[in-house]
VODRENDO-268627 format. One record per residue (C-alpha): x, y, z. Coordinates in steps of 0.001 Angstrom, whole numbers, plus 500000, padded with zeros to 6 digits. Example, Ala and Ser with C-alpha at 12.3 -4.5 7.8 and 13.67 -1.06 7.14 Angstrom:
<rs>
R      x      y      z
R 512300 495500 507800
R 513670 498940 507140
</rs>
This chain:
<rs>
R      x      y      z
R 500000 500000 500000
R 501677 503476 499124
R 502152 506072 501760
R 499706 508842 500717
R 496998 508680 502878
R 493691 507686 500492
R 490066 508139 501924
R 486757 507939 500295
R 482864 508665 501240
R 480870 506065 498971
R 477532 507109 499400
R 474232 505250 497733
R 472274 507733 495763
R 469058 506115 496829
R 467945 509061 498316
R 468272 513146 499122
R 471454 513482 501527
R 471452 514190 504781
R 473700 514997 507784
R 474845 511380 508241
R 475904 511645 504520
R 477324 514976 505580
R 479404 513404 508521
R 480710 510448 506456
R 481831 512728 503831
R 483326 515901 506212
R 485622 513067 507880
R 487224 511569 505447
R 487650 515354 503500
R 489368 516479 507016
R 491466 513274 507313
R 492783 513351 503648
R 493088 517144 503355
R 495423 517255 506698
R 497335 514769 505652
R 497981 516431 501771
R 496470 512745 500860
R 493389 512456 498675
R 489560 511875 498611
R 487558 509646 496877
R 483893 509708 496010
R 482548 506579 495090
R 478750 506008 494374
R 477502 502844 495068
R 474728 502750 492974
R 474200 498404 492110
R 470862 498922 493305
R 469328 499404 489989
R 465430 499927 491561
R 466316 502696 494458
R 469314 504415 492618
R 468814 507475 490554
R 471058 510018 488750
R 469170 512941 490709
R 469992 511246 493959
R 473990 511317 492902
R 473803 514790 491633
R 472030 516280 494895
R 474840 514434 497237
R 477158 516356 494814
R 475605 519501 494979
R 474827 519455 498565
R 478362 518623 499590
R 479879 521071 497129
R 477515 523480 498500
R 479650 522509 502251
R 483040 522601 500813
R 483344 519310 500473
R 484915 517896 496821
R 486571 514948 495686
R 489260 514625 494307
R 488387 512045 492085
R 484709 510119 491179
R 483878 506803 490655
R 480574 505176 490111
R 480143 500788 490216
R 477699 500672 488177
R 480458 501459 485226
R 482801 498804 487121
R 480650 495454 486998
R 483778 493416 484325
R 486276 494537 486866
R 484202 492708 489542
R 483426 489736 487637
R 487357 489705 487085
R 487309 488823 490788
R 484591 486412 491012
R 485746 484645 488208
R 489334 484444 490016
R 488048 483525 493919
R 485730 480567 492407
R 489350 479443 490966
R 491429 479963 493960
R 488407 477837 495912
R 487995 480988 498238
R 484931 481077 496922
R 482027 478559 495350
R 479182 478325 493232
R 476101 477236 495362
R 472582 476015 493593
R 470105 477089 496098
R 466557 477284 495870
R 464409 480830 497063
R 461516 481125 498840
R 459258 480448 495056
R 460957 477128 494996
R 463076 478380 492073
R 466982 477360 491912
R 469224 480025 491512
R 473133 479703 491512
R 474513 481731 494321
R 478285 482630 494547
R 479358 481979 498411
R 482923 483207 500197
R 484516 480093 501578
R 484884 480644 505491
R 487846 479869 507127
R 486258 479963 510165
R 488913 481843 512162
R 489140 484938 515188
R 490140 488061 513339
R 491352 490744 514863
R 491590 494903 513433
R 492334 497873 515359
R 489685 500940 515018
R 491278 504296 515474
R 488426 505244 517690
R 487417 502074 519701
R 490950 499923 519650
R 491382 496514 518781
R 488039 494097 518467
R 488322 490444 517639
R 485131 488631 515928
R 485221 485096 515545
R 483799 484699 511707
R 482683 481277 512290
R 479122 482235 513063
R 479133 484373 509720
R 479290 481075 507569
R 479871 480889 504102
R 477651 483983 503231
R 477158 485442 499759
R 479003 487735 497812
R 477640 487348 494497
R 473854 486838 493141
R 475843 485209 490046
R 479030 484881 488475
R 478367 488575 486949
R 476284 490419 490077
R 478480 490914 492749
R 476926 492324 495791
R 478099 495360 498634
R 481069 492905 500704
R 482802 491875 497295
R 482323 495582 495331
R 483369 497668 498620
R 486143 495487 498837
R 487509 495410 495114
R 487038 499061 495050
R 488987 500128 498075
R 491851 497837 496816
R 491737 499317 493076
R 491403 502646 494449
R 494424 502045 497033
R 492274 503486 499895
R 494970 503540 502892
R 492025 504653 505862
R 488080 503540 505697
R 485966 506089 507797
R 483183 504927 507709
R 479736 504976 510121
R 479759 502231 513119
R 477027 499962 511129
R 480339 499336 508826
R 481662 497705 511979
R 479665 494493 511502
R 480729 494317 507832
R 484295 494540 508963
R 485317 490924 509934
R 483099 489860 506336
R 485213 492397 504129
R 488876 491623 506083
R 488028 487964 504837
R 487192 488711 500883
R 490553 491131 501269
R 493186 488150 502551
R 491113 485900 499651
R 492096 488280 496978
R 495330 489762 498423
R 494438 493350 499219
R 496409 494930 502362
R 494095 495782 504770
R 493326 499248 505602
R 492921 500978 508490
R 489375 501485 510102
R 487724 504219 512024
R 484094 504027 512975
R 482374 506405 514134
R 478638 506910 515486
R 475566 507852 514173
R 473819 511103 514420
R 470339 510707 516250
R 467082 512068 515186
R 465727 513986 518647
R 463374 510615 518474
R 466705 509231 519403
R 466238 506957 515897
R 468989 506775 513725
R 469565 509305 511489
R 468243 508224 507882
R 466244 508848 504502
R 463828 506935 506039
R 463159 508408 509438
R 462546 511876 507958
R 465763 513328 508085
R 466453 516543 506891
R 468071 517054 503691
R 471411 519348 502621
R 468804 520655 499775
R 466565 521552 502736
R 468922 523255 504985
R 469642 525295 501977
R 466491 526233 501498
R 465685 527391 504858
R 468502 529573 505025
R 471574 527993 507128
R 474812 529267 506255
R 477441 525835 504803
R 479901 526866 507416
R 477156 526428 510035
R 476432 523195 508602
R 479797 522338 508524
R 480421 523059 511991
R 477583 521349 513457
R 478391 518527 511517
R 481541 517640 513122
R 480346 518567 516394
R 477858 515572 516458
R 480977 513004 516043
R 484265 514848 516935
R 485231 516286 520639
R 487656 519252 520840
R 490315 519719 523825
R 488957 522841 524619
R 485366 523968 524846
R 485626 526075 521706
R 482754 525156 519171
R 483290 527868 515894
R 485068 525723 513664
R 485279 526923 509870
R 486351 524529 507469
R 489522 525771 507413
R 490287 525497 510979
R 489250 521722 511030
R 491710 520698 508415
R 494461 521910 511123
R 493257 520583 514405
R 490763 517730 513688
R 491752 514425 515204
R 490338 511374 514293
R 491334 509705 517477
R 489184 512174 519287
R 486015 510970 517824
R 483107 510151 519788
R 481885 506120 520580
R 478130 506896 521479
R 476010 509083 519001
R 475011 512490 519374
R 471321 513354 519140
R 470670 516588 516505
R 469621 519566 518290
R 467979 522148 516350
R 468396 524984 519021
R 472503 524550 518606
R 472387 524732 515173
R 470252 528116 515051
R 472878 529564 517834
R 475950 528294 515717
R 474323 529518 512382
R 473359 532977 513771
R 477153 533057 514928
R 478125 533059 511693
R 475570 535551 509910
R 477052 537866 512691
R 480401 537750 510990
R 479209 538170 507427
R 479843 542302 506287
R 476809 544353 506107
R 475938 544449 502521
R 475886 540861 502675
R 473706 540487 505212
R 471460 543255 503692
R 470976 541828 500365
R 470212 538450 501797
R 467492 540090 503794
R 466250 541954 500976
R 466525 538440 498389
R 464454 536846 501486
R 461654 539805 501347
R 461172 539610 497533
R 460484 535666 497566
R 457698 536831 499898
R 456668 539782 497493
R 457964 542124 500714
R 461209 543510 499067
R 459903 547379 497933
R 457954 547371 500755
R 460072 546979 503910
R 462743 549982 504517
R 466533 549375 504423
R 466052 550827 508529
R 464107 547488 509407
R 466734 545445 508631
R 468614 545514 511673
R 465758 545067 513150
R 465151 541835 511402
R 468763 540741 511782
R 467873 540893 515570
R 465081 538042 515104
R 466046 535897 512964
R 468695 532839 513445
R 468236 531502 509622
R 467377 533130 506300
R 463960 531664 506700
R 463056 532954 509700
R 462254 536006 507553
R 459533 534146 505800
R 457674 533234 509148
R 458369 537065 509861
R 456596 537834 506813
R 453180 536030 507729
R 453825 532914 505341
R 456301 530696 503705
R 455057 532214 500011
R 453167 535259 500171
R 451269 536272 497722
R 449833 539990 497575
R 446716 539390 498097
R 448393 538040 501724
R 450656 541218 502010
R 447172 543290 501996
R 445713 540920 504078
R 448440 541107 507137
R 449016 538807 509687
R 452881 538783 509762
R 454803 540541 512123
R 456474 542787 509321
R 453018 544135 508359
R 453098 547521 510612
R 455743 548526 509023
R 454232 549071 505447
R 450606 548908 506389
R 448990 550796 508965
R 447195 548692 512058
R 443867 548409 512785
R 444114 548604 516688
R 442256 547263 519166
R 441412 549930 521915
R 441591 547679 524679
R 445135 546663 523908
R 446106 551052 523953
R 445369 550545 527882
R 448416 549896 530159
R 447539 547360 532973
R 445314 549361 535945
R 445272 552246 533277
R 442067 553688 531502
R 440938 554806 527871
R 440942 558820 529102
R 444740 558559 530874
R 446251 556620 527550
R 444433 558937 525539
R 445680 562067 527565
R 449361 560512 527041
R 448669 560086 523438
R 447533 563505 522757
R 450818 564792 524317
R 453284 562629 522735
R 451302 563471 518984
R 451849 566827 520616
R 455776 566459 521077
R 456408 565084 517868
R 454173 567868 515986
R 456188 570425 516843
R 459531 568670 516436
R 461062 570329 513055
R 463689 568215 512244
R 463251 565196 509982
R 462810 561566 511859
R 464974 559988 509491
R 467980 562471 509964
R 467151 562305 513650
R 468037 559113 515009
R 466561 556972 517406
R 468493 558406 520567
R 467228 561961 519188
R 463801 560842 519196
R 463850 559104 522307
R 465313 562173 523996
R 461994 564414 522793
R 459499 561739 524815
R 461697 559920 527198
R 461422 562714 530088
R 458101 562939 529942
R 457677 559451 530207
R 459772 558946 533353
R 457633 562008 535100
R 453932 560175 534111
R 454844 556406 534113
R 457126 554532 531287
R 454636 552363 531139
R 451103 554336 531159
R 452980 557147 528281
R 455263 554235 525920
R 452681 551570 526070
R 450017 553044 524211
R 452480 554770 522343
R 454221 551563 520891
R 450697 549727 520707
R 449588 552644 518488
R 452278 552405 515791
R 452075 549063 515692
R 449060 547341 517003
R 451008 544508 518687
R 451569 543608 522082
R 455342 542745 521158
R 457293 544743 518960
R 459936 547202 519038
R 460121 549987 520876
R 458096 553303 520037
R 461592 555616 519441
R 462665 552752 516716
R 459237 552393 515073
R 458905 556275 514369
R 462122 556678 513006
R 461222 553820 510508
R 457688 554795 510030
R 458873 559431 509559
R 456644 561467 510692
R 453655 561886 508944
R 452942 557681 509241
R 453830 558535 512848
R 451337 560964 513390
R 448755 559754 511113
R 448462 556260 513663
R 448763 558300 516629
R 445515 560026 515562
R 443744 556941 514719
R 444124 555541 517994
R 443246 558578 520087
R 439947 558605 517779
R 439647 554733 519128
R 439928 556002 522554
R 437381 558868 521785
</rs>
């Protein structure tokens, strides 16, 4: 076997990928990439009912989309005479035998078994140590359907030899394969390679992650607005344990200090809540027009984009932890106009003026004559203020009400204030909403709700 260290991620495109494929694929990137070796991609794809060619392109896209590339691409599907090659050769070596065995119809078929030679092996796992596995109770199992349909032991086998892969990373359900494929590689002569397994990532059902149990797919994560290095980062984080409690880990960074050794033996179970916090750590580092025109791409998709102010979105950037968040933010997913018009989002107040409900103007103990009193003064305030609101600031306008506020009650003068310009119980605060809204918008609601308390 040749010194350059060799990995490869040979995922079955029977299905949209998903953060296990993410994990088998980030781990043996890291490994090769830190040791200047190479990566393979290798798509298993015998299964001609489940495997399609838009399964294989959206693991490619979605790990492209990560970082992630290969350095070279295989597919087995194009390899079938190489593995007939060796199932022609074991059946003459008598490490393997033809076997006529009837199915469950009652139909004879000729089955190509592995001769057993019954013995303990033993193979040290980078992660876990040595384990020895006596292969008697495996039997002479089957490695071929025929002389020309080789099945997963023999191909995965054949393929790391031809490829000269020096490390298999590989998920710990490869661990009962192990002893099967160490067999088939003493029966054709391939060195044996060295193994790391590492464990799943749980669903919060605590199920395994898979296609299917639901998981969530790279295609989906893109859609909803998580940043790749986010992805990336939680991604190791479910397998691999730093010395240190840091957790922001680009790409980058993991090439120099990942360690195999230090990956995890029990699996970790996804949590959404860490992956909003991690992803919202990295839209904080991405410069300001960035940020901004991904806002303002977000609004258009839900027909928001000429309607929201470049001064909301900070605002926005505040409360959201994803792209998507945006879209809940917005009232609905896809928003048509007819559904702008309508409301219901909690971006509507800022292009549409509320209808208010007059019991919500009242703070607490508070009646309709003291909030309306407080209202009149305020619209009062802010009549006679010449300067523009834009140009003004929100510590400006803050500075014109704030004193009053303290004297009469924050809460009896800003409540009905803020639930006028907006007609929520939650939003912003009243300084930030009229230097968004100007002055006449400003006015014109204040109005409306003193008329409500009238």
């Amino acid at each position: 076997m040749k010194n350059k260290v060799v990995t490869r991620f040979a995922p079955s495109p029977t299905g949209l990928p998903h953060l296990g494929t993410a994990m088998y694929a980030l781990l043996n990137y890291l490994y090769a990439r830190q040791n200047d070796g190479e990566v393979i991609m290798r798509s298993e794809d015998t299964d001609p009912v489940r495997s399609k060619p838009e399964y294989e392109k959206a693991i490619k896209e979605g790990l492209a989309w990560m970082g992630i590339k290969a350095d070279k691409f295989y597919r087995q599907s194009e390899r079938t005479e190489i593995y007939k090659k060796y199932i022609a050769k074991m059946v003459s070596d008598k490490t393997a035998y033809v076997s006529k065995e009837k199915n469950e119809e009652g139909i004879e078929r000729e089955l190509v078994r592995f001769k057993n030679p019954n013995k303990i092996i033993t193979f040290h796992d980078m992660s876990r140590g040595d384990i020895s596995v006596d292969t008697t109770d495996l039997k002479d199992f089957v490695i071929a359907r025929d002389l020309e349909s080789p099945l997963y032991h023999l191909t995965a086998v054949v393929d790391d030899y031809e490829m000269e892969i020096t490390h298999v990373i590989r998920g710990e359900d490869g661990l009962a394969n192990t002893p099967r494929q160490i067999l088939i590689q003493e029966a054709i002569g391939a060195e044996r390679p060295v193994y790391a397994h590492y464990p799943f990532v749980l669903m919060p059902n605590r199920q395994k992650m898979g296609k299917r149990n639901g998981a969530i797919s790279l295609q989906d994560y893109m859609e909803l607005g998580y940043l790749p290095s986010a992805i990336v980062n939680f991604t190791i984080l479910l397998a691999w344990h730093p010395k240190d409690d840091r957790e922001i880990f680009t790409l980058e960074d993991l090439v120099k200090e990942f360690q195999l050794e230090r990956i995890g033996k029990s699996g970790a179970i996804l949590d959404e809540v860490k992956l909003d916090w991690l992803n919202k750590e990295y839209m904080k580092m991405l410069p300001a027009d960035v940020r901004n025109k991904s806002i303002l791409d977000r609004l258009n998709k839900c027909g928001l984009g000429d309607k929201i102010s470049e001064k909301v979105y900070p605002i926005i950037f505040d409360h959201i932890s994803k792209w998507s968040d945006i879209d809940t933010m917005a009232g609905a997913p896809a928003r048509t106009t007819d559904a702008v018009q309508s409301g219901g989002g909690d971006l509507d107040y800022y292009f549409s003026t509320p209808d208010v409900e007059k019991s919500k103007l009242i703070w607490k103990d508070s009646n309709e004559n003291e909030a309306k009193k407080h209202l009149e003064h305020v619209e009062s305030i802010l009549k006679n203020a010449s300067e523009d609101f834009s140009t003004l600031g929100v510590k400006k306008i803050k500075s014109l009400i704030f004193d009053y506020a303290t004297e009469n009650g924050r809460g009896q003068v800003l409540w009905p204030f803020r639930v006028a310009l907006s007609g929520r119980d939650k939003s912003p605060d009243p300084f930030t909403l009229v230097y968004i809204l100007g002055k006449d918008e400003t006015l014109s609601r204040i109005n409306n709700a003193i008329k409500k308390l009238s």
